[in-house]
C-alpha positions as CSV (number, residue, x, y, z in Angstrom):
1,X,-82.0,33.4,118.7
2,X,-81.4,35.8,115.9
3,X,-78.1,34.1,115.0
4,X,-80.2,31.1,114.6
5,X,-82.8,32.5,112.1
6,X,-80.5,34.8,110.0
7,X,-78.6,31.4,109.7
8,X,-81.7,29.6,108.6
9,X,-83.3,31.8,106.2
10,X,-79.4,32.1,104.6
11,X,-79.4,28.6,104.4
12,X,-82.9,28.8,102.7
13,X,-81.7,31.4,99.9
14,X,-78.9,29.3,98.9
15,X,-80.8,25.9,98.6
16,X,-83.7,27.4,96.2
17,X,-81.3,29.9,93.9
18,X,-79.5,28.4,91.5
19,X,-75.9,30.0,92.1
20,X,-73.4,30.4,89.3
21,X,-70.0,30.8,89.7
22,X,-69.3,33.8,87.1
23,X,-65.8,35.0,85.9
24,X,-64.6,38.7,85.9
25,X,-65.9,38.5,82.2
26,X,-67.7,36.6,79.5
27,X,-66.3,33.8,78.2
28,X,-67.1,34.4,74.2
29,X,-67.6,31.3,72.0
30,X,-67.2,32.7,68.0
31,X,-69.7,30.1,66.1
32,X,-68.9,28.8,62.4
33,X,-69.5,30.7,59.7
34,X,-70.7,27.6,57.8
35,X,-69.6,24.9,56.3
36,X,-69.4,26.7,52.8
37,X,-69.9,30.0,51.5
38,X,-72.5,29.6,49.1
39,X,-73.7,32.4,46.0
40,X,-76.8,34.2,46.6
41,X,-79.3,34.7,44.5
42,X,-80.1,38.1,45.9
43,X,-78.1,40.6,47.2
44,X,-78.0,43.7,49.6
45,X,-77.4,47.0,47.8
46,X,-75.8,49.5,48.8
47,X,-78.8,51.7,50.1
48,X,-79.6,49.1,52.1
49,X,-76.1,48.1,53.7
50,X,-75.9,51.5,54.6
51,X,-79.9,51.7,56.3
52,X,-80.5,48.6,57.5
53,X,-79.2,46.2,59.9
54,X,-75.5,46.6,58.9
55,X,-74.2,49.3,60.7
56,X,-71.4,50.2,58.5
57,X,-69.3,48.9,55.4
58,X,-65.9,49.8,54.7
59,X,-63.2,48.6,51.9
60,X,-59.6,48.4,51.5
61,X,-58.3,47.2,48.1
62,X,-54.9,46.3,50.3
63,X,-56.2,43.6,52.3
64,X,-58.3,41.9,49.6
65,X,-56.8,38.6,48.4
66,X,-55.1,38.5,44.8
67,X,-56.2,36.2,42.1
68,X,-54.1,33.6,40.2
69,X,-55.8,33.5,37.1
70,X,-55.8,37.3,36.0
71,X,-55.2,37.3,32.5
72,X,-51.9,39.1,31.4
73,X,-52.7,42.5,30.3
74,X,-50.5,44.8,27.6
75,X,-52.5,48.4,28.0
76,X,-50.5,50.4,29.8
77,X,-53.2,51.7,32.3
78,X,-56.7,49.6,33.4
79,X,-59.4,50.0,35.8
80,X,-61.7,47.1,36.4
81,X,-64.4,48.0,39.3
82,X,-68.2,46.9,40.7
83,X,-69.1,50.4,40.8
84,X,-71.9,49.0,42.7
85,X,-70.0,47.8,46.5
86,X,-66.9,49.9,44.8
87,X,-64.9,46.6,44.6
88,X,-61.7,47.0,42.8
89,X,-61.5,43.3,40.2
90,X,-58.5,44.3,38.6
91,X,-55.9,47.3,38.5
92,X,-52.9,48.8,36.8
93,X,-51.4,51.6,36.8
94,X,-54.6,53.0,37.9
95,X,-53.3,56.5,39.0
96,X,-50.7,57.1,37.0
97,X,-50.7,60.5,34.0
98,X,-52.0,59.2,30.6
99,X,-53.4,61.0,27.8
100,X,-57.1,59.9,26.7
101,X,-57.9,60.8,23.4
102,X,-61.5,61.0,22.5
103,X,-62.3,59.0,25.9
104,X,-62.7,62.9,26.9
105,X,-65.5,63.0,25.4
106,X,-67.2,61.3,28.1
107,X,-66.3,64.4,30.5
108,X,-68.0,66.3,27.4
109,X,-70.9,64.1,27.5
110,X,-71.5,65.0,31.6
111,X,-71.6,68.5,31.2
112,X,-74.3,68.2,28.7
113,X,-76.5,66.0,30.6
114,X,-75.5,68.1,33.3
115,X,-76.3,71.9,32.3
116,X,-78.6,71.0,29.1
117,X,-82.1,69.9,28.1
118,X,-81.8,67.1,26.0
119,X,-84.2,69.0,23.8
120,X,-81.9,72.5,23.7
121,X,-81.0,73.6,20.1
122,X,-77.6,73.8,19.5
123,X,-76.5,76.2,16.2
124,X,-73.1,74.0,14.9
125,X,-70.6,77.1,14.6
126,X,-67.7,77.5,11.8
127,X,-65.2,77.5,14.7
128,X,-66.4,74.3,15.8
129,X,-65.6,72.9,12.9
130,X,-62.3,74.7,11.9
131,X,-60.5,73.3,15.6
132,X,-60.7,69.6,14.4
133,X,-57.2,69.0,13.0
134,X,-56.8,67.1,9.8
135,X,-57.1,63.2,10.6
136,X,-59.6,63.3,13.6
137,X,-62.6,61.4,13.7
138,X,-66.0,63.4,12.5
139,X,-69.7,63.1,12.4
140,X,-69.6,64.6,9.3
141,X,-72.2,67.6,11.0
142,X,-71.9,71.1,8.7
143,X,-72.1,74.5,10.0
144,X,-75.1,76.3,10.3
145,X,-76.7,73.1,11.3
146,X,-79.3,72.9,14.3
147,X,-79.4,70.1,16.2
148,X,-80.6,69.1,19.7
149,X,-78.1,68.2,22.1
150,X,-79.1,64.7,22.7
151,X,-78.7,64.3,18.8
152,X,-75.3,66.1,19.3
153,X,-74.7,63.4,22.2
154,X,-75.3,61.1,19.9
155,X,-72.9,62.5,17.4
156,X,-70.2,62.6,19.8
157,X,-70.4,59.5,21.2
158,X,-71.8,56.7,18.6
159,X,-69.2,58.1,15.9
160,X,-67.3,60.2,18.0
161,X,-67.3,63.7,16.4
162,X,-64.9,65.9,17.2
163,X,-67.2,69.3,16.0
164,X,-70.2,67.4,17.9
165,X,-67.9,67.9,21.1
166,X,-66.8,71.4,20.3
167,X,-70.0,72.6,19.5
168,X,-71.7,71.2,22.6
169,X,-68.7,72.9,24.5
170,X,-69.3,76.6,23.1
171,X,-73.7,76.2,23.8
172,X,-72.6,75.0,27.6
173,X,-69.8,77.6,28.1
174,X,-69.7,80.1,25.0
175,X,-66.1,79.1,24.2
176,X,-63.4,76.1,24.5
177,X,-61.1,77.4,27.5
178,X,-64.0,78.3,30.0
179,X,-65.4,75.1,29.4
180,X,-62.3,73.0,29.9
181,X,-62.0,74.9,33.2
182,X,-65.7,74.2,33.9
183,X,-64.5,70.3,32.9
184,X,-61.8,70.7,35.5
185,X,-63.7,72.1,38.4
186,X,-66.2,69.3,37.8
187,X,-63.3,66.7,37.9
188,X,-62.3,68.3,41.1
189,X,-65.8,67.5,42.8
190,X,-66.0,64.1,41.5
191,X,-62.8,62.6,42.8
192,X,-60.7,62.9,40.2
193,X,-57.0,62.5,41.3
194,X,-54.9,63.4,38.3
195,X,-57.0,64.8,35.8
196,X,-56.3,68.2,33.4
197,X,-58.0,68.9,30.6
198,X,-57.6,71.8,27.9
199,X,-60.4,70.4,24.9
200,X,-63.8,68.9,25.1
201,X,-62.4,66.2,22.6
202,X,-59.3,64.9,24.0
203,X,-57.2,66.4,20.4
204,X,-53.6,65.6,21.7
205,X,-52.3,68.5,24.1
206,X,-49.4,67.6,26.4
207,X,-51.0,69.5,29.1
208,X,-54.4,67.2,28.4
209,X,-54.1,64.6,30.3
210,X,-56.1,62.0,33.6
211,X,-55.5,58.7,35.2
212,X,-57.5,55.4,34.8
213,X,-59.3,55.7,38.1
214,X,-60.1,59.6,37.1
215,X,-62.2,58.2,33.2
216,X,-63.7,55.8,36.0
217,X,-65.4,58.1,38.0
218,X,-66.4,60.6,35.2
219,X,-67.8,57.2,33.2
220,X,-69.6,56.3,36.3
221,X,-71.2,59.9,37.0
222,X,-72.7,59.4,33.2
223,X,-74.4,56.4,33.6
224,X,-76.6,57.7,36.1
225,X,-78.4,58.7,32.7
226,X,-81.0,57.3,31.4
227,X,-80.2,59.3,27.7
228,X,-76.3,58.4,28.3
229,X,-76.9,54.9,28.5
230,X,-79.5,54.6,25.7
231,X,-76.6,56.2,23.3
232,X,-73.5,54.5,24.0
233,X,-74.8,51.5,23.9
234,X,-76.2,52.0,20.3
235,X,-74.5,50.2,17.2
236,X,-74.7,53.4,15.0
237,X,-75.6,56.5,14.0
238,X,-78.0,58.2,11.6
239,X,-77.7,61.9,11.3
240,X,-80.9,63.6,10.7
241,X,-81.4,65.6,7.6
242,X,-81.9,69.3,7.9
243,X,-82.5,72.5,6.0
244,X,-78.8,72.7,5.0
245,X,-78.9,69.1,4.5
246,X,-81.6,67.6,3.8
247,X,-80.3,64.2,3.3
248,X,-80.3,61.3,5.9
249,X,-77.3,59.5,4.0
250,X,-75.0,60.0,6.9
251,X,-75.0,56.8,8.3
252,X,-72.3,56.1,11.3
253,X,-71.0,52.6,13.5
254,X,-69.8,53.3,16.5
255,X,-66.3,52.9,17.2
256,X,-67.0,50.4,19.8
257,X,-66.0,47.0,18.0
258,X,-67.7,45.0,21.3
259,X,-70.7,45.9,20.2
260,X,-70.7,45.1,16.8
261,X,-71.6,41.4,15.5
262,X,-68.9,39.7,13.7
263,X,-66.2,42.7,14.5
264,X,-64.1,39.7,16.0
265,X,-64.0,41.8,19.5
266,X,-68.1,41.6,20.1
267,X,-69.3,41.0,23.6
268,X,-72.4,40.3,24.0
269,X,-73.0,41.9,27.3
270,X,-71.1,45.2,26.5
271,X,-73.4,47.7,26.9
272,X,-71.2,51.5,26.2
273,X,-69.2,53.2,26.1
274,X,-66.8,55.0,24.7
275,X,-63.2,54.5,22.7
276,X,-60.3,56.3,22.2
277,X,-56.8,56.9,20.1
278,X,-53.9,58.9,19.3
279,X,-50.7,58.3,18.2
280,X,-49.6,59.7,21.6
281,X,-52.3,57.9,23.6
282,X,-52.4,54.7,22.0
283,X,-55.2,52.8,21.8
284,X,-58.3,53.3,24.7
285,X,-61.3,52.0,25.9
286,X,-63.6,53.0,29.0
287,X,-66.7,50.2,28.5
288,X,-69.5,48.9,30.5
289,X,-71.0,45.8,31.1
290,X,-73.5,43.5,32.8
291,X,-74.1,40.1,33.1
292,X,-76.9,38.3,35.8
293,X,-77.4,41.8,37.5
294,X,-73.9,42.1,37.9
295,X,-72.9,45.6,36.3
296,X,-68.8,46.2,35.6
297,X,-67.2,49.3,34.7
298,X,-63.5,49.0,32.7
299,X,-61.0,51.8,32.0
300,X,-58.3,50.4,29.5
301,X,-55.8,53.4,28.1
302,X,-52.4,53.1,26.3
303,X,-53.0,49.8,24.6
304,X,-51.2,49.1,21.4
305,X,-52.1,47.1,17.9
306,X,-49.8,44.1,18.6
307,X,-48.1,42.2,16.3
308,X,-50.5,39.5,15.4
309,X,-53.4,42.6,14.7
310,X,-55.0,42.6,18.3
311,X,-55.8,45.7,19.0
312,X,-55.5,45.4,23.2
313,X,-58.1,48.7,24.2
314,X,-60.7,45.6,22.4
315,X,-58.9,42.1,23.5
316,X,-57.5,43.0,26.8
317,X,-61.0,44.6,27.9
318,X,-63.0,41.1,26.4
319,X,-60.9,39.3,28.4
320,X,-60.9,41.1,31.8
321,X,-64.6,41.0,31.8
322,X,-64.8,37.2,31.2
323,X,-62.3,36.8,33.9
324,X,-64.8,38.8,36.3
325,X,-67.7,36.9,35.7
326,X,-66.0,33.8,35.6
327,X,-64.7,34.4,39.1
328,X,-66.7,37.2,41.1
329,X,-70.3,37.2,41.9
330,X,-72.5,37.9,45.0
331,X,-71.6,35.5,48.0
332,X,-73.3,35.3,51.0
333,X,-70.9,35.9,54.1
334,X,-72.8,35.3,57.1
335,X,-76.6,34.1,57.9
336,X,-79.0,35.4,60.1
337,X,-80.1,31.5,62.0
338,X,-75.6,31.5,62.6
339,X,-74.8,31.7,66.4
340,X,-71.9,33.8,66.7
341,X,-71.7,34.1,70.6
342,X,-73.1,32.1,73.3
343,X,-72.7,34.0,76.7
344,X,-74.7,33.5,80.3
345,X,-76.6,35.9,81.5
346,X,-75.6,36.6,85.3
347,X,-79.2,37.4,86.7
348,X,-81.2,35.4,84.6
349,X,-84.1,32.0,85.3
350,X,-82.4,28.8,84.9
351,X,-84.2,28.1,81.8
352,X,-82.8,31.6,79.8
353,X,-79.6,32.1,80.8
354,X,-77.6,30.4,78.5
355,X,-78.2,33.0,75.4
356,X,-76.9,32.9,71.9
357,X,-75.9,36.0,69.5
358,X,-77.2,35.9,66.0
359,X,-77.9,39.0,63.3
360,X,-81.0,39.6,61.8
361,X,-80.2,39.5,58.8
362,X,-77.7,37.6,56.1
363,X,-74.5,39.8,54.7
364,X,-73.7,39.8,51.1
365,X,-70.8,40.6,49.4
366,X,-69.1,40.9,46.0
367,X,-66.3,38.9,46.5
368,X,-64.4,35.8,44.8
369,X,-67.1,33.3,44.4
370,X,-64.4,30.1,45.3
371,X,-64.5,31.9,49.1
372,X,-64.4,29.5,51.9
373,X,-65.5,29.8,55.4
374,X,-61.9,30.1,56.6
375,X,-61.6,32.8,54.5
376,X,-63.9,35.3,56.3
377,X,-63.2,36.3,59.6
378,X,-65.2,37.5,62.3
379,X,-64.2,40.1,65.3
380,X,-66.5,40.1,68.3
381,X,-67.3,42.8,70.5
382,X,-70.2,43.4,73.6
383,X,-71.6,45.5,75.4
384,X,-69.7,45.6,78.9
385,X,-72.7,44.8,81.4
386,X,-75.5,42.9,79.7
387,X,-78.4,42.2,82.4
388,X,-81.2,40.0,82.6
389,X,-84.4,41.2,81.4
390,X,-83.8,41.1,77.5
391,X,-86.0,41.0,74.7
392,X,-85.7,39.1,71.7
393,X,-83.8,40.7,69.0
394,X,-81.8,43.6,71.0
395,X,-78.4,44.6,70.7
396,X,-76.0,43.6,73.0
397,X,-72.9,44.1,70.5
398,X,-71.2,44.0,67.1
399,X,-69.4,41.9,64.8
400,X,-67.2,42.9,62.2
401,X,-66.9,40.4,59.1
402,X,-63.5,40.7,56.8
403,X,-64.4,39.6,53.7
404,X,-61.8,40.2,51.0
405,X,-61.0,43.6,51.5
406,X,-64.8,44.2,52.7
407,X,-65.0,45.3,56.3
408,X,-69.2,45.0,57.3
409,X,-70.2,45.8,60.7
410,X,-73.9,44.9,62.1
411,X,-75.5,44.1,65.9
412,X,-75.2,41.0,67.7
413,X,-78.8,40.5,68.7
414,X,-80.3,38.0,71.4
415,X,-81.6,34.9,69.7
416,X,-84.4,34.4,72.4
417,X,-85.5,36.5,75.4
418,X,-83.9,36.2,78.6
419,X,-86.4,36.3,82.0
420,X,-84.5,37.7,85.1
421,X,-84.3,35.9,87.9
422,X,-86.4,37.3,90.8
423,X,-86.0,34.4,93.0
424,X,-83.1,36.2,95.0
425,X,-85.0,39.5,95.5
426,X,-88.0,37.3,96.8
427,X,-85.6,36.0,99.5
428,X,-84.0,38.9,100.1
429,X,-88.1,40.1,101.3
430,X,-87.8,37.2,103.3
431,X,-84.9,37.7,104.8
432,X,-86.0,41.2,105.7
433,X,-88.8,40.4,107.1
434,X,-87.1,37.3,109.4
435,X,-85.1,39.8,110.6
436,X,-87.7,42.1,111.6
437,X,-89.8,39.5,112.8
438,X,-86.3,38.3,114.6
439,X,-86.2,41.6,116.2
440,X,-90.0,41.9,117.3
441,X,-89.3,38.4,119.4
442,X,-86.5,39.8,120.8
443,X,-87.5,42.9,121.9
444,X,-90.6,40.9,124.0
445,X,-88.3,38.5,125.1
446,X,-86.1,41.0,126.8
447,X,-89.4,42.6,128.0
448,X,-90.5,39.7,129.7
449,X,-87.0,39.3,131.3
450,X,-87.5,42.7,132.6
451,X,-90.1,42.1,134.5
């Protein structure tokens, strides 16, 4: 009699659950990307890659594709970078010793804004102006002269004054060797892989020397200034008159020919920063610029005057930014409504089972704006038991995107919820219960025979 009802109420569990046949694991369909990779018209910064639903971002220059159309450069040393995502446009020679003339002054120029008040006085010294060799560029500034050190800033940079540099070197440090060391030490922190300085002017010492990636980083530290940014992007320079001279007839440009109308180099979205030459340096440039939000930082040292009068710290610079805008922008790599997995959910109703993987929100990148969908790839990983229930919008994985040297992982979340499915433990009661039931009849049944 038992036999007969276990068999039964077996027969009854089977008939009203809806049985799957699951493998050892889940059978992972990776959705499309899209059909194309379209520009965005926002983007994600970087605060937010890092914070939000994107778990983690990495880059490798290595793996990042390599464009045809780069124009043909002549400096000897260039570094062309989205400082923003930290992608790399263009390189050359990037970490290799140069020399970088009065580009050091933008080192000078970070230890100011770093250790002064814009509004400290600054007494210009004899000394300061007696170390400027014969043929370097001045701001025409006189000793005994007081001047603010945002005015000195301004002298070093718009017209790039050699005193202006050493004076702002002996207020910071009281004297030229302690404050190249203090220049060095700050290198050090920063980054810097090559860097050794001896001046605060970048007057030729073979022992003075950096790397393109090194002016990068100090460059970058400076515009994090609202005073640094307001300066090198100015046109000129008007020194203000004081007691010694009272005067305000020394009038400056700044050495920056793309930002000057009708120099035959202007760009109109240059906005800094700061040239350089030597006969042992050649011709230098580290310059800024932005364009639709899109803000580039460009390191070009050891260019040359060719032969037809381009001077290539001016032309090659032009040219690498047009090729950057022209080519690079924000793209969006992957939207938030994509399925990316479809898995079923072992214990789950009928209805839910079947669940798809999305993320909650799109990915951006700064990448080549002709990307395709084939382009970007997409690496799939879950969570080893995923069980019915599940709420909308929880994490059951991750998915790594490659985009162009970008690496960006975020959650795979469930699209919908997912109901487990009870209907088993409901027969397993029954069963229990048959069986004790079974028992009970069974017991008074051999009762009955007893008697």
């Amino acid at each position: 009699m038992m036999k007969k009802v276990s068999a039964i109420v077996l027969s009854l569990m089977f008939a009203l659950s809806p049985v799957t046949v699951f493998a050892k694991g889940y059978t992972v369909k990776v959705g499309s990307l899209r059909e194309n990779v379209t520009l965005s018209e926002g983007y994600i910064s970087e605060k937010d890659l890092k914070s939000g639903d994107v778990d983690e971002v990495k880059y490798n220059p290595e793996n990042q594709s390599d464009s045809d159309n780069v124009p043909d450069i002549g400096a000897k040393a260039v570094y062309l970078i989205h400082p923003e995502s930290g992608k790399v446009i263009f390189q050359k020679n990037a970490f290799e010793k140069v020399y970088p003339a009065s580009t050091t002054k933008i080192m000078t120029a970070l230890m100011a804004l770093e250790n002064c008040d814009m509004d400290d006085t600054v007494v210009v010294s004899e000394k300061a102006l007696s170390l400027v060799p014969s043929g370097y560029s001045s701001s025409k500034l006189e000793a005994g002269e007081k001047f603010s050190v945002y005015t000195l800033l301004q002298a070093l940079l718009i017209p790039s004054g050699n005193e202006a540099a050493n004076a702002l070197a002996q207020h910071i440090s009281g004297n030229i060797d302690d404050f190249a060391k203090l220049c060095n030490k700050r290198a050090e922190e920063l980054g810097c892989k090559v860097l050794h300085f001896v001046n605060p002017n970048g007057v030729h010492k073979e022992n003075h020397y950096c790397c393109a990636y090194d002016m990068y980083l100090i460059a970058n530290e400076c515009k994090k200034y609202d005073a640094f940014n307001e300066i090198v992007k100015s046109t000129s320079f008007t020194v203000p008159a004081t007691n010694i001279h009272p005067e305000e007839d020394r009038v400056m440009q700044n050495t920056n020919r793309l930002l000057l109308k009708g120099s035959g180099y202007y760009y109109e979205y240059c906005t800094g920063i700061k040239t350089g030459h030597t006969e042992e340096a050649g011709e230098c440039l580290v310059s800024s610029a932005s364009k639709d939000g899109i803000d580039l930082v460009c390191v070009v040292l050891g260019g040359k005057v060719r032969s037809d009068g381009l001077n290539e710290r001016f032309y090659d610079t032009k040219r690498l930014y047009e090729f950057a805008y022209d080519n690079y922008g924000y793209i969006t790599a992957a939207e938030k409504d994509d399925v990316f997995a479809s898995i079923k959910i072992e214990n789950a109703t009928k209805e839910t089972a079947n669940l798809d993987l999305t993320i909650s929100e799109d990915i951006t990148s700064f990448a080549p704006i002709d990307m395709k969908k084939d382009d970007v790839k997409a690496n799939i990983t879950l969570l080893e038991d995923i069980k019915a229930p599940i709420k909308q919008g929880q994490a059951l994985g991750s998915i790594t995107f490659e985009v162009d040297g970008f690496e960006y992982t975020a959650d795979l979340v469930a699209k919908t919820d997912v109901e487990r499915n009870n209907t088993f433990i409901y027969l397993a009661i029954v069963f229990v219960i048959s069986l004790i039931i079974t028992f009970i009849i069974t017991s008074k049944d051999k009762k009955k025979n007893r008697r």
